[in-house]
C-alpha positions as CSV (number, residue, x, y, z in Angstrom):
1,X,92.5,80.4,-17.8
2,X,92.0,80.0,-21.6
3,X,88.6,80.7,-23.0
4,X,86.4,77.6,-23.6
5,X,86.3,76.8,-27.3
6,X,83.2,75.9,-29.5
7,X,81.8,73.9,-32.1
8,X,80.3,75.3,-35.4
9,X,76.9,74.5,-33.2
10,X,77.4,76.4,-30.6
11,X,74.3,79.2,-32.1
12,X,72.6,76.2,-32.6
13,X,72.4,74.8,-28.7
14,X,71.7,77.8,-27.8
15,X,68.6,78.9,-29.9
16,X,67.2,75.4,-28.6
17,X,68.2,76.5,-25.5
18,X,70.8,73.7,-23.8
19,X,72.4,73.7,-20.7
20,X,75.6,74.4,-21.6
21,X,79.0,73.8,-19.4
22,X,82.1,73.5,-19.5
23,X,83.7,69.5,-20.4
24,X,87.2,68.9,-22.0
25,X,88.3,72.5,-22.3
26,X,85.2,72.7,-24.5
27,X,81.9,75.4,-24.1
28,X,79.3,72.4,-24.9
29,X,75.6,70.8,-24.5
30,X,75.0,68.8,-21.2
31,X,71.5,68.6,-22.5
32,X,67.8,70.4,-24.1
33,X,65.0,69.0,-23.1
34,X,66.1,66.6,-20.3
35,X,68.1,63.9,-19.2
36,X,65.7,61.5,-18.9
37,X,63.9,62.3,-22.5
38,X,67.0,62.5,-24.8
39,X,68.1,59.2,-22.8
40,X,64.3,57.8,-23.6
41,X,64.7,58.9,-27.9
42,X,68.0,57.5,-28.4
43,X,66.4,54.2,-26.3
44,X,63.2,54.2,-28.7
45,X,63.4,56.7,-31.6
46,X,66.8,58.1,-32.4
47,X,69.0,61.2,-30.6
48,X,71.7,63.4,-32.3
49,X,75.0,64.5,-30.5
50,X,77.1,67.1,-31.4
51,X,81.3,65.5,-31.1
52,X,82.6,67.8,-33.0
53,X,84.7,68.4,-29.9
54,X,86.4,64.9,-30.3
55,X,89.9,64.7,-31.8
56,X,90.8,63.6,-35.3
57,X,94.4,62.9,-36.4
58,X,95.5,61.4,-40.3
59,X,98.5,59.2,-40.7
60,X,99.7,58.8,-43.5
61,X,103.0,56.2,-44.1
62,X,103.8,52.8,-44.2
63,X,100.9,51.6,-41.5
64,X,102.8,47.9,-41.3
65,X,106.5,48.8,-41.3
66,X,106.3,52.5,-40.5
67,X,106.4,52.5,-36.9
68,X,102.7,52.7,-36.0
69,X,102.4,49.5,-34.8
70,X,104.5,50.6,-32.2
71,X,102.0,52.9,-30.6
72,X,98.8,51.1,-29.7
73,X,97.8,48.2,-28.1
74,X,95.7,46.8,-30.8
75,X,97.3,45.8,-34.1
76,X,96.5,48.6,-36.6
77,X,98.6,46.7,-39.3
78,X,96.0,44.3,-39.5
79,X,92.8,46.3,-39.9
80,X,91.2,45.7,-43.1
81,X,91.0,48.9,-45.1
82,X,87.2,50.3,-44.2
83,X,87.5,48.8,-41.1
84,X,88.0,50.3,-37.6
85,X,89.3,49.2,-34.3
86,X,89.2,50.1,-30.6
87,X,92.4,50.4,-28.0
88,X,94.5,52.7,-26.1
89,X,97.8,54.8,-26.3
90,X,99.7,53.9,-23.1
91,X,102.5,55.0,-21.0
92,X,105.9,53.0,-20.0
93,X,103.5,52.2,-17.1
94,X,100.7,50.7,-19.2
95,X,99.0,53.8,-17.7
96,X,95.6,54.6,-20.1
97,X,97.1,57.8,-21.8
98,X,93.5,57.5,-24.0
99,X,91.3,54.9,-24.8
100,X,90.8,55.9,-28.9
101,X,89.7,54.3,-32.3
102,X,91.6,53.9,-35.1
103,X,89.8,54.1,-38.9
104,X,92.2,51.9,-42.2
105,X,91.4,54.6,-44.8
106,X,93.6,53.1,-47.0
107,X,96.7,51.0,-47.4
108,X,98.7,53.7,-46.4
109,X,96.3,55.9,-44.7
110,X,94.5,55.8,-41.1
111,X,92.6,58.4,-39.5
112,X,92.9,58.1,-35.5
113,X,89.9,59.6,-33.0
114,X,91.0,60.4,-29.6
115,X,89.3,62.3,-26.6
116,X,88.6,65.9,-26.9
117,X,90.6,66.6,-23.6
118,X,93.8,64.4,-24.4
119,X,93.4,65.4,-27.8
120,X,96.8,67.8,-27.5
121,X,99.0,65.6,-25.8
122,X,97.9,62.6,-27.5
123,X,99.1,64.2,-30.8
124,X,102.8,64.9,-29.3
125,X,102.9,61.6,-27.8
126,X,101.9,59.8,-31.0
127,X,103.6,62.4,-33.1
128,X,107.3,61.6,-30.7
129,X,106.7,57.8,-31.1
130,X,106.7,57.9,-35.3
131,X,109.7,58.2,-37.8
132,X,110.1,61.2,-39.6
133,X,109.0,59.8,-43.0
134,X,105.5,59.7,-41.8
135,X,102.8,62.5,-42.5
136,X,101.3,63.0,-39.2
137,X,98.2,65.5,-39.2
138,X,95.9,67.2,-36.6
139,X,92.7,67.6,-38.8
140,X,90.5,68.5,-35.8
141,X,89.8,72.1,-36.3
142,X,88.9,70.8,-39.9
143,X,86.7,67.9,-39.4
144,X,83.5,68.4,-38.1
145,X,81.8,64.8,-36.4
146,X,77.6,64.2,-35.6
147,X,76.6,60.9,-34.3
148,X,73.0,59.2,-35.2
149,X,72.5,57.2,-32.4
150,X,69.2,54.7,-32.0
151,X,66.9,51.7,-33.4
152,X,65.6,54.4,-35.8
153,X,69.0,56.1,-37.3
154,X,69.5,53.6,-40.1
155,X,66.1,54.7,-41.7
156,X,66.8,58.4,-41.6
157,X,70.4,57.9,-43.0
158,X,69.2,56.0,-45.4
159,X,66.8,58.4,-46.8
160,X,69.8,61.1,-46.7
161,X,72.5,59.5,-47.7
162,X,71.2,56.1,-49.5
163,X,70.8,52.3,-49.6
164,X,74.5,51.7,-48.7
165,X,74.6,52.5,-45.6
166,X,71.9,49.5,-44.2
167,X,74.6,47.0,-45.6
168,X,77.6,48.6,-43.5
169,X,78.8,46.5,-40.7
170,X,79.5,46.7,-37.3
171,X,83.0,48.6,-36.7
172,X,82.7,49.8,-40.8
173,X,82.8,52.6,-42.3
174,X,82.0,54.0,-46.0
175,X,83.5,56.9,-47.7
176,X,80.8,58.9,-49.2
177,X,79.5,62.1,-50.6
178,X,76.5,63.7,-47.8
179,X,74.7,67.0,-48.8
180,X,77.5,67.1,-51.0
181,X,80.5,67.2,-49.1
182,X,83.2,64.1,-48.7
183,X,82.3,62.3,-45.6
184,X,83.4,59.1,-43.5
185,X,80.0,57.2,-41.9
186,X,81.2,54.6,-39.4
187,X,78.9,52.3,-37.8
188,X,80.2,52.7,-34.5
189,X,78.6,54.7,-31.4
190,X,78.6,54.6,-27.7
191,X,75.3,54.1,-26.8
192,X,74.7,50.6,-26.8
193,X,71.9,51.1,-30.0
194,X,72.3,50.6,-33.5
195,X,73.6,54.5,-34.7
196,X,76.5,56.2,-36.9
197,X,79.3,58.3,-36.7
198,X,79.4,61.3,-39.6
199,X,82.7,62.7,-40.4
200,X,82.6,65.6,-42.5
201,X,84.1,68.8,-43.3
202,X,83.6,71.4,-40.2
203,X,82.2,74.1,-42.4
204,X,79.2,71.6,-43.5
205,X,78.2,70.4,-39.5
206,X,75.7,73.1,-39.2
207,X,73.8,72.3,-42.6
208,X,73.6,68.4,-41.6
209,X,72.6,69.3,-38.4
210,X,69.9,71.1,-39.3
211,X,68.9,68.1,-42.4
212,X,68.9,65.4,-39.4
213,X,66.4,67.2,-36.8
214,X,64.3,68.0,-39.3
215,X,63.2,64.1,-39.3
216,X,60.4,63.7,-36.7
217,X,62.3,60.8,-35.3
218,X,65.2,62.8,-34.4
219,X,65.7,64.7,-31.4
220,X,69.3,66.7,-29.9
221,X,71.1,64.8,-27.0
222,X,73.3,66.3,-24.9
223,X,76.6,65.1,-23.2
224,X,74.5,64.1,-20.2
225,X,72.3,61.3,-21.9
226,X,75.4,60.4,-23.6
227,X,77.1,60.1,-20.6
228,X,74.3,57.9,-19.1
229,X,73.5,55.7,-22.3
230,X,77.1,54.3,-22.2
231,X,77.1,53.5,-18.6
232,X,73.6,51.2,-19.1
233,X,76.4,49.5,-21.6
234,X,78.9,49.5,-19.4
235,X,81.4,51.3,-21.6
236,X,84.1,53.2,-19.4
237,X,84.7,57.0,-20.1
238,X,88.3,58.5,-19.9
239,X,88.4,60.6,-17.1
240,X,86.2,58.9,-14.8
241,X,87.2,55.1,-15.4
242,X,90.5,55.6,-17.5
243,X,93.4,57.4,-16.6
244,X,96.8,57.5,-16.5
245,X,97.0,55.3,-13.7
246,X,94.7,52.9,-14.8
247,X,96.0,50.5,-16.7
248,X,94.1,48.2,-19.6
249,X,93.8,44.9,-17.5
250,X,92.8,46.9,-14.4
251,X,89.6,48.2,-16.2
252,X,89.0,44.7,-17.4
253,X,89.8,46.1,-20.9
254,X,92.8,43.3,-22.3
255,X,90.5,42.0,-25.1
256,X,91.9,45.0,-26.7
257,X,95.5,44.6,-25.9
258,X,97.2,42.7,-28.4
259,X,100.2,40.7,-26.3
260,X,101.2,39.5,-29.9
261,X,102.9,42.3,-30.9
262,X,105.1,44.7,-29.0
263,X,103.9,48.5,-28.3
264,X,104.7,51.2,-25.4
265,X,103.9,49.7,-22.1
266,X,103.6,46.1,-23.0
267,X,106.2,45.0,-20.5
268,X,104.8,46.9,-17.8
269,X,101.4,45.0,-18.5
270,X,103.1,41.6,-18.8
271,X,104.6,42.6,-14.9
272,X,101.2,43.6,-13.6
273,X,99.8,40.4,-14.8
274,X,102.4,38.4,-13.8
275,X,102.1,40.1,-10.2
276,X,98.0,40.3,-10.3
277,X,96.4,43.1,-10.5
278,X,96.4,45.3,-7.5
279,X,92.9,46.1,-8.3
280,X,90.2,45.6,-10.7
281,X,87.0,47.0,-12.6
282,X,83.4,45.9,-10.8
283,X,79.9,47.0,-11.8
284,X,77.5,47.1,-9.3
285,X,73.7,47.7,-9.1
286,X,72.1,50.0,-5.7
287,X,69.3,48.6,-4.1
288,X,67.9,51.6,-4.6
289,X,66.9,54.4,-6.9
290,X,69.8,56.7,-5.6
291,X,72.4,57.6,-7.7
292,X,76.0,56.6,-6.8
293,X,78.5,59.2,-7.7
294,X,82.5,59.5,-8.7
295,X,84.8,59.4,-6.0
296,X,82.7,57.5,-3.6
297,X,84.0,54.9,-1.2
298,X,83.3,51.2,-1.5
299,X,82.9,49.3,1.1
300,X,82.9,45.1,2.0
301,X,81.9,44.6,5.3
302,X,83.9,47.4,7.7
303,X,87.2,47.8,5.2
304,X,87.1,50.2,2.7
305,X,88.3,48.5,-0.7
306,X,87.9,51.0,-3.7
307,X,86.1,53.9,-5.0
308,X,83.1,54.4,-7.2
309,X,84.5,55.6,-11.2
310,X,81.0,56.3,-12.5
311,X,77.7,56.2,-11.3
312,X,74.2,56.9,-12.3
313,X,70.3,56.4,-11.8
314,X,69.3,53.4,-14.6
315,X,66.0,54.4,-16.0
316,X,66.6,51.3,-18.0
317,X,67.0,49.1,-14.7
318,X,65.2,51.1,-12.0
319,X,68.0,51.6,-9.9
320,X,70.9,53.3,-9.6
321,X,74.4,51.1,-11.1
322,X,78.1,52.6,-11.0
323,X,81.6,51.3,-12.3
324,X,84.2,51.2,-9.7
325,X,87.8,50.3,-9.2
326,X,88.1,47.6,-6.0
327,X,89.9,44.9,-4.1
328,X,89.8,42.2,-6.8
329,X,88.6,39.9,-3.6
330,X,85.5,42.0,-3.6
331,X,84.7,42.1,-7.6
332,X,83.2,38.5,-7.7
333,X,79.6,38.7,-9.0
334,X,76.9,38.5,-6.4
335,X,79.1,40.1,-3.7
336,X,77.6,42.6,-1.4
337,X,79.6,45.8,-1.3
338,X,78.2,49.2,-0.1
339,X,78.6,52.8,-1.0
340,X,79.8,55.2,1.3
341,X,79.6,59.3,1.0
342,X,79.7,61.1,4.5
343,X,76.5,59.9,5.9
344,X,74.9,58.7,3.0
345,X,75.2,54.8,2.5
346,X,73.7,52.6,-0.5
347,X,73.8,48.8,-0.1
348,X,75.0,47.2,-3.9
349,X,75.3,43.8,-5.4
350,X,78.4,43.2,-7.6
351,X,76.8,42.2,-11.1
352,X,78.0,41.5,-14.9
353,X,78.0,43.5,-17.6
354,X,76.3,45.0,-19.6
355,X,73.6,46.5,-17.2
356,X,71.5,46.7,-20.3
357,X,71.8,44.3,-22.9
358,X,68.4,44.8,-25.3
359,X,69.7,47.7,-27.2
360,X,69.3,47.7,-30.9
361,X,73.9,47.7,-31.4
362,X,74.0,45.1,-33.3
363,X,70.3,45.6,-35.5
């Protein structure tokens, strides 16, 4: 087995003495103080996460004739420069090979964030779809990444960095200068609250790091309130709701296929729709406070028709809520399903999304 590897925090967790545990190949935070309270700052104040574990790739070629195109779903030709977009590397299957974001640095430039555990084979997959006139790069051991996440993170970026950044858009990012390194801010996030993504140069993490919990209004959040912040939102989470045998339109993700173009996978997504879909995405609140958990059954009535992807106790709602994959009968809102584990049974209600709506994204 290959040693876990770190970030350039990984003194830092543990001086503030996180749980750490394994996640990704990666030796990293699941969380400091608790669950519940890093969930409650980033809610109400603002919580910092180390990502520096996330992968970072830079293209640089002909973006609109170069053969990029080619390899996502969404159309990275027509992303405005300083502009980012959200969609997924497939298989011939239309299986999810990751769900990822790219970043239009320039006219000829793009910097692509994938998962930390796919990072590897995304970069050969990616890297065996392009011509060989592009400049493909995996910056990731170079590039460290902090996220700001919460109503208050605007007004502590702004006193670092400056005024610019409470004019930056949803889905935009600025190239700037922080504690005097180059960095990419990006108003994006994964917590359903207004918050930033810092890009910077690895060796500079630890010093900005430092700079941001030093604001009262700033506490450390590990990957568990991460984890449970983006389910309130209903965001899915590779691994647990993506895979490669999940395809796009089975996790009610198409908004972020573009059919208008042609990439890897697109006719195998054309057949499943044209077949309908063997089985589809439902969210589902417990009628109770207990926590529903990956991997367990759903039930309608006596038939078993799909199995929970991610699950979790709500402090937002009171109750516990999980993601699954079902029966597309049995994913019409309202529907009664329950939730099976040996001898432990939960009675749900399928509902919409989001399962929290009144966070501060789009402050």
């Amino acid at each position: 087995m290959e040693p876990l590897k770190t970030t350039p925090l990984v003194d830092r967790h543990r001086a503030l003495g996180a749980l750490m545990a394994p996640f990704g190949g990666w030796d990293m935070p699941i969380q400091y103080e608790g669950i519940l309270a890093e969930h409650r700052a980033c809610r109400e104040k603002s919580a910092l996460f180390d990502i520096c574990h996330m992968g970072e790739f830079r293209y640089e070629g002909d973006i609109v004739g170069g053969g990029l195109e080619n390899v996502f779903t969404m159309s990275v030709a027509s992303i405005p420069v300083g502009r980012s977009r959200y969609g997924f590397l497939l298989n011939e299957r239309g299986g999810i090979i990751d769900d990822l974001i790219v970043f239009r640095l320039a006219e000829n430039e793009a910097m692509i964030v994938v998962n930390a555990a796919t990072a590897p084979n995304d970069f050969a997959v990616i890297g065996s779809r392009l011509p060989g006139s592009a400049r493909f790069e995996d910056i990731s051991a170079a590039t460290g990444k902090l996220d700001l996440q919460g109503p208050l993170s605007r007004d502590v970026l702004m006193s670092l960095i400056g005024r610019e950044i409470t004019s930056l858009p949803y889905f935009r990012f600025i190239e700037t200068t922080v504690m005097g390194s180059p960095a990419i801010v990006s108003r994006t996030g994964y917590t359903g609250e207004l918050g930033y993504e810092i890009f910077l140069p690895a060796e500079k993490t630890a010093e900005l790091w430092d700079a941001l919990l030093a604001y009262p209004s700033v506490k450390p959040a590990g990957l568990g309130a991460r984890d449970l912040l983006r389910l309130e939102v209903g965001y899915s989470l590779y691994g647990n709701d993506l895979d490669e045998k999940v395809t796009p339109l089975e996790a009610g993700l198409d908004a972020f296929v573009n059919f208008d173009k042609a990439f890897v996978g697109k006719e195998a997504l054309l057949a499943q729709r044209a077949a309908g879909l063997p089985r589809a995405k439902v969210a589902f609140k417990v009628g109770s406070r207990r926590s529903p958990r990956h991997y367990y059954e759903i039930w309608s009535g006596e038939a078993r028709v799909g199995t929970v992807t991610s699950g979790a106790f709500s402090p937002m709602l009171g109750c516990g809520m999980g993601l699954g994959l079902v029966d597309p009968a049995s994913a019409a809102p309202g529907a009664a399903l329950t939730i099976r584990h040996g001898s432990l049974v939960m009675e749900a209600t399928v509902c919409s999304l989001p399962f929290y709506a009144g966070g501060s994204l789009r402050a």
